[in-house]
C-alpha positions, -999 to 999 in steps of 0.1 A, spaced: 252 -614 32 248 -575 37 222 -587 66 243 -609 80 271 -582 77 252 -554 94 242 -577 121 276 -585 132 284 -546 129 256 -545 161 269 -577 175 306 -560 175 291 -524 185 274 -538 215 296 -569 227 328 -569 221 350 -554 251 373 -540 221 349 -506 215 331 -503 251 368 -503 274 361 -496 310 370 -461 322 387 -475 353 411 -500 332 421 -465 307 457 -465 320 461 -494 301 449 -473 269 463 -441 273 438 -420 295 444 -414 324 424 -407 360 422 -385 387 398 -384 413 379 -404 395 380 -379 363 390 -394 329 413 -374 311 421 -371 274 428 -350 247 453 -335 269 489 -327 252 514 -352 263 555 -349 271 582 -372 267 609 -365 288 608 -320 274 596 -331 240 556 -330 230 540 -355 220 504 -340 219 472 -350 219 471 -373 191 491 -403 203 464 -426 218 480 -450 243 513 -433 242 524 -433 281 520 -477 279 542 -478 248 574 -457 255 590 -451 293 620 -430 299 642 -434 328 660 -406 350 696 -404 354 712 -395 393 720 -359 402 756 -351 379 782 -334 400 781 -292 387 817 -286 386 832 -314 367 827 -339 336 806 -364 343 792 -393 323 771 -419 329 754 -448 308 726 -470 318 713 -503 303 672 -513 309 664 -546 301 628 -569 311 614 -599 297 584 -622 310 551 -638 303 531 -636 267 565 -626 250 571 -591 270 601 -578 256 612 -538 263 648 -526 260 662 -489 269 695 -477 269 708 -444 277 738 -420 277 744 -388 298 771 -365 294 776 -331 313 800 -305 319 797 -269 330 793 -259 299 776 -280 279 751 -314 281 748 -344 264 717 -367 263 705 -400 243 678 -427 250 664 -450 229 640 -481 231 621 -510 221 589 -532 235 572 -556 223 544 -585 235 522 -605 221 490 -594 220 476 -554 216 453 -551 245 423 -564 261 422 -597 247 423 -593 213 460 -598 191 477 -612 164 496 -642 171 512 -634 140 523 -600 142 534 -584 177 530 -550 187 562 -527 183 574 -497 196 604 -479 197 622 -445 198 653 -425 197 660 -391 215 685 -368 216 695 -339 237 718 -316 230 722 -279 255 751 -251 253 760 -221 276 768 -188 253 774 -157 278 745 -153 291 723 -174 267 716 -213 276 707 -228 242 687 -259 242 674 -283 213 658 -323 217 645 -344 188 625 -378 191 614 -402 162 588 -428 176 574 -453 156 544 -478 170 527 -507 153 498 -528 162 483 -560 138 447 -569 156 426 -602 148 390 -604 160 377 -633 167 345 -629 144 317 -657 143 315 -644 99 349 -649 94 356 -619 81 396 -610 74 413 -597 97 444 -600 83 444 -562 71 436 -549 104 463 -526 114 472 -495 140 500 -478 129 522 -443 137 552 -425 126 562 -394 140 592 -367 146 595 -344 176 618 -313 174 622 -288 204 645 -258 198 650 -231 226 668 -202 246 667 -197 280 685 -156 288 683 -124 312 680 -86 304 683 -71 332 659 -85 358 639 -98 338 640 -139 326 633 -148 292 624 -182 277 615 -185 237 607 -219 230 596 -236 192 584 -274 191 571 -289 160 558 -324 153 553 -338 118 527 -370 122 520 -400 100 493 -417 115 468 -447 98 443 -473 110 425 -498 95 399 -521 108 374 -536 89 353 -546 117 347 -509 123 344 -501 92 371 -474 100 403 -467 77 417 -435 78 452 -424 70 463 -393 84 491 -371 78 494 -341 113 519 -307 112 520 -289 144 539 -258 153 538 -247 192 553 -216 198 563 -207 236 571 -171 246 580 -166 287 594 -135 300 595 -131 344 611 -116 366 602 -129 397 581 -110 417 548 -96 398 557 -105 362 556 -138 348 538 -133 313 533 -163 287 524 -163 253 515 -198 234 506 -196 193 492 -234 185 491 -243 146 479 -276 136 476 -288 102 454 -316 98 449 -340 66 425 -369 58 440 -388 25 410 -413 23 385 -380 25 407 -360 11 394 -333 29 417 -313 57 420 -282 79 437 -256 99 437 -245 131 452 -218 146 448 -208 192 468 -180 206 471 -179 247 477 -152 263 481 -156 304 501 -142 338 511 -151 372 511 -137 403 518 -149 433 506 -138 468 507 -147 506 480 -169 505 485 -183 470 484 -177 437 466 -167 409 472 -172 370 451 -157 345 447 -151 307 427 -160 272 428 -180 248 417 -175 211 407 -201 187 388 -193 153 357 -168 164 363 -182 195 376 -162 227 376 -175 261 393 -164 292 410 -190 313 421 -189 355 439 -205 379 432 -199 415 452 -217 439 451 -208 479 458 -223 513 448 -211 550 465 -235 571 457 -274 563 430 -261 545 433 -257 504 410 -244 476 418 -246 439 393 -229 409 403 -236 377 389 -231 340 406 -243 306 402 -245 275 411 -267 245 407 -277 207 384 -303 203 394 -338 188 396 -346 153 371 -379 148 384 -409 135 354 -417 118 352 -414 81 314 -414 77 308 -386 103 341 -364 93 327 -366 53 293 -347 64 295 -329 96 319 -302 96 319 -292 135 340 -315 146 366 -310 126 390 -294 159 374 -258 154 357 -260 187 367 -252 221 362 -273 250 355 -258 281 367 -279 313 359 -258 346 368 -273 382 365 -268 418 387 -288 447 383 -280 481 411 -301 503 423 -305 536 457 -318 542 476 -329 577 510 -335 572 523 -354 605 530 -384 618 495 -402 596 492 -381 570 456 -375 560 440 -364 529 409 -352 519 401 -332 486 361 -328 472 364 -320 436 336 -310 410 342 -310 373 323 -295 343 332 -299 307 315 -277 282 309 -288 246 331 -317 250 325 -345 215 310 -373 224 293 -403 204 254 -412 207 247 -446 197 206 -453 199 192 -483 208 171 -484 181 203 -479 151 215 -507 136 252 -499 125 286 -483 136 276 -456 107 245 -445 126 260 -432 155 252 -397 158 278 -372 174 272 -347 201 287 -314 215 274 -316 250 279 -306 284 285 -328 310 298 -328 348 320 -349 376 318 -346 419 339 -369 434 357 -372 468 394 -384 471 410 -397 506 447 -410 513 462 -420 545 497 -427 553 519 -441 576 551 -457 585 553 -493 596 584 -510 600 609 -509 569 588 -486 548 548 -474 551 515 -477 543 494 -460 519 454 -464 517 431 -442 490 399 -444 488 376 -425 458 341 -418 455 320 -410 425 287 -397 436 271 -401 399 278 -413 366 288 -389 335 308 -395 305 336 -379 320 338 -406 352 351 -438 363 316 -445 366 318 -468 398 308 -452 428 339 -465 450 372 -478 441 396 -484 470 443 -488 468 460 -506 495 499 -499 490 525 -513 513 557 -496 502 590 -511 516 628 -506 516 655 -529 532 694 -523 528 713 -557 541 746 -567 539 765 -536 549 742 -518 522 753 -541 494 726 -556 487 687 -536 488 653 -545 484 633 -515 473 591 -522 460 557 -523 467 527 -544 469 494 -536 462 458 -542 461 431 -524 440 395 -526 443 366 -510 423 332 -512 431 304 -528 400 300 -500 373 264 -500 358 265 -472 336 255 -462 300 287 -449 288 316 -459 279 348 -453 257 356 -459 223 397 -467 217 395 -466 178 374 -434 176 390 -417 208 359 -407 223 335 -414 248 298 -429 239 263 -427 253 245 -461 243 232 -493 261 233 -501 295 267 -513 300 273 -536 333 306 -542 354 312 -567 385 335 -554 411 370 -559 401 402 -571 422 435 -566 408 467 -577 430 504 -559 422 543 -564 434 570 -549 422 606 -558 437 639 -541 427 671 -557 442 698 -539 441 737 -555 441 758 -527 442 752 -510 410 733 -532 394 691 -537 398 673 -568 396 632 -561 393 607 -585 397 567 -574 389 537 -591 387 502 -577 378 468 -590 389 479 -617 406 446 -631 416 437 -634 376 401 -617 382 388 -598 352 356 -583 343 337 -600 320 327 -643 319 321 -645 283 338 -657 250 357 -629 250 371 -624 280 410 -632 291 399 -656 311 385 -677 284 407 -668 254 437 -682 252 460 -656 230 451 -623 255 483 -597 261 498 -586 299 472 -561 302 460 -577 331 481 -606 343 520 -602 338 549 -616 350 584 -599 342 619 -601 354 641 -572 339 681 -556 350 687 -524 356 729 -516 352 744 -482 356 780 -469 345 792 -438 357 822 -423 332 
């Protein structure tokens, strides 16, 4: 039995689409792309809230909406109602209420979505995923003070069932995450001089347990971010940012804390501008920059960053090694030439290189049996890719082509050397302007992928292993909104032309219970009331 159990620990490790997700389908998990770069571990916003960077998949699970322009000089209130529903039980509700004066502002939002199904094409018919959220907004005028204060509670829940040949249970396999977001703030002048002192805390309940993976950790996260801005337009514009986390494994038992203090200022110049600084983490002290400049069409930005490293959501390794246990900077430096011509077509062309220093990453030899003996790195890594959009109008509305190339593979890339988007975007008023059509269609190409890394969802992390082989990939899009005076009817549909990546067991095609991640067909209302 143990033989039989370790084998389908390598069966799992090295099949199933669940741990080795495609970097160019991460949108649908929560990291997202640019140029061809993947990007996680960043700190995340709802709305003017943080969220930061322990909410995997959080951008797919909650959506806020924007309310029109609110007249200065008068109350004003306005209320708007969300509501879509389509294929594999897509449910997702928001509702909203704005209220504004001169003197004061009133905000709420809240939400709900479910499906059936988690992702990929693995779910539980039994158990659909949940999430929800309620915000608030609340800001005052006092003399010459502007007070400000928002709090979110979000709350997402996710059963999965693996379709294992040793019928293991899957029954206890769970993704769950509880969590409160406070921001408290004032915004006054002295003087000439601006000021902005800003306080945002988060307190985290966060818990996964998968017996496939051997993985169940319950976590419990306290972070304070504290946000000091003083400028006074012209040559000052000084920030200072004091990050503490507080981190706690209750299966290990075993926690930390960390503590990074930024330090940085602006200024800008004819040319562009320049934004520099240093950040300070542990015995760790690294300066930071920001050059941005432009001559003409022509554009060059130089940047370097740093961050915290991620916490592992692996009990084995976070119970012996303790250097990846957040204490660790990361290192991301970057280089984007562009040129830009803004007429009639508007072309776009931007060369960017990437290189992150001691970024975590997971090793999995050929040679190693079981998820356990996966050995974690600190490496350094790099990304060159080149990014080019046209645009133009055609009749009712324009045309949009981008076009990326990868010109190697690294654990920090799409790893497929082209990907191409085709976007018609259109916009019709009829009917004495009673009734408009407002959307886009679109078509997405990537290139085969044929790479040796990929990305782990459960441990949040990328992973050096086998050889892991793509097809090209198609994926057709519409969305439709039609609008009848004040109310708006959408219509979407995702990947149309039902082409996925894989041909075996587990792929969508062939299983019968997998979620909208790619194919999706929803009808929803959009219905505004103003006061």
């Amino acid at each position: 039995m143990k033989t039989a159990f370790r084998s389908f620990l390598v069966f799992l490790s090295f099949s199933l689409a669940q741990e080795s997700i495609s970097y160019d389908i991460s949108n649908q998990f929560g990291y997202q792309i640019k140029n061809n770069l993947i990007q996680w571990n960043n700190d995340q916003e709802f709305d003017n809230i943080l969220v930061d960077r322990s909410s995997k998949n959080f951008t797919n699970k909650f959506h806020s909406f924007n309310f029109n322009e609110f007249p200065a000089d008068s109350i004003y209130t306005k209320s708007k109602f969300i509501y879509e529903f389509g294929d594999y039980g897509f449910d997702a509700l928001n509702i909203g209420l704005k209220k504004n004066n001169e003197m004061n502002s009133f905000q709420f939002f809240a939400g709900k979505k479910s499906f059936f199904g988690n992702y990929s094409e693995f779910s539980d018919e039994d158990g659909s995923p949940l999430s929800l959220f309620y915000k608030f907004d609340f800001s005052v005028k006092v003399k010459n003070h502007s007070v400000y204060t928002s709090a979110g509670y979000f709350r997402e829940k996710s059963n999965f069932r693996f379709n294992n040949p040793f019928g293991l249970d899957s029954s206890n396999n769970k993704e769950f995450s509880d969590f409160i977001s406070l921001k408290v703030g004032d915004a006054f002048k002295i003087n000439d001089n601006h000021y902005n002192i800003e306080l945002n805390h988060i307190s985290k309940f966060d818990s996964i347990n998968i017996a496939e993976y051997n993985l169940n950790n319950r976590n419990d996260l306290k972070r304070n971010l504290l946000n000091m801005e003083v400028h006074n337009g012209r040559w000052l514009h000084f920030k200072a940012v004091i990050d503490n986390n507080y981190y706690m494994n209750e299966i290990s038992s075993k926690g930390f804390s960390t503590n990074l203090v930024s330090l940085s200022n602006k200024n800008n110049f004819s040319v562009g501008d320049i934004t520099y600084g240093v950040d300070f983490l542990e015995d760790d002290i690294s300066p930071k920059i920001l050059i941005n400049n432009s001559f003409g069409i022509f554009n060059i930005s130089v940047q370097s960053i740093n961050k915290p490293n991620r916490v592992l959501n692996d009990l084995f390794s976070y119970q012996v090694i303790d250097e990846f246990s957040g204490r660790k900077l990361e290192n991301w430096n970057s280089v984007n030439i562009g040129l830009n011509i803004d007429k009639k077509v508007s072309i776009s062309s931007h060369i960017n290189f990437t290189q992150a220093n001691d970024i975590a990453i997971s090793q999995k030899p050929l040679e190693m049996s079981v998820v356990e003996d996966d050995i974690y790195l600190n490496i350094n890594d790099n990304i060159t890719s080149l990014e080019t959009s046209i645009s133009f109008p055609i009749k009712f509305g324009q045309f949009d082509i981008t076009h990326y190339y990868n010109f190697y593979d690294s654990a920090i890339s799409s790893n497929r050397s082209h990907s191409l988007n085709l976007e018609y975007l259109y916009n019709l008023s009829l009917v004495s302007n009673k009734l408009g059509i407002e959307g886009k269609i679109g078509l997405q190409y990537f290139s085969e992928n044929d790479s040796d890394y990929y990305f782990d969802y459960f441990r949040d992390i990328p992973v050096k292993g086998k050889n892991y082989v793509l097809d090209d990939f198609y994926n057709l899009y519409l969305k439709m909104d039609l609008s009848i005076s004040d109310v708006i009817l959408t219509i979407r549909l995702k990947n149309g032309l039902y082409k996925f990546f894989e041909e075996d067991d587990y792929s969508p095609v062939n299983h019968e219970l997998f979620n909208p991640v790619s194919s999706l067909l929803s009808f929803g209302i959009i219905w505004e009331f103003d006061d």
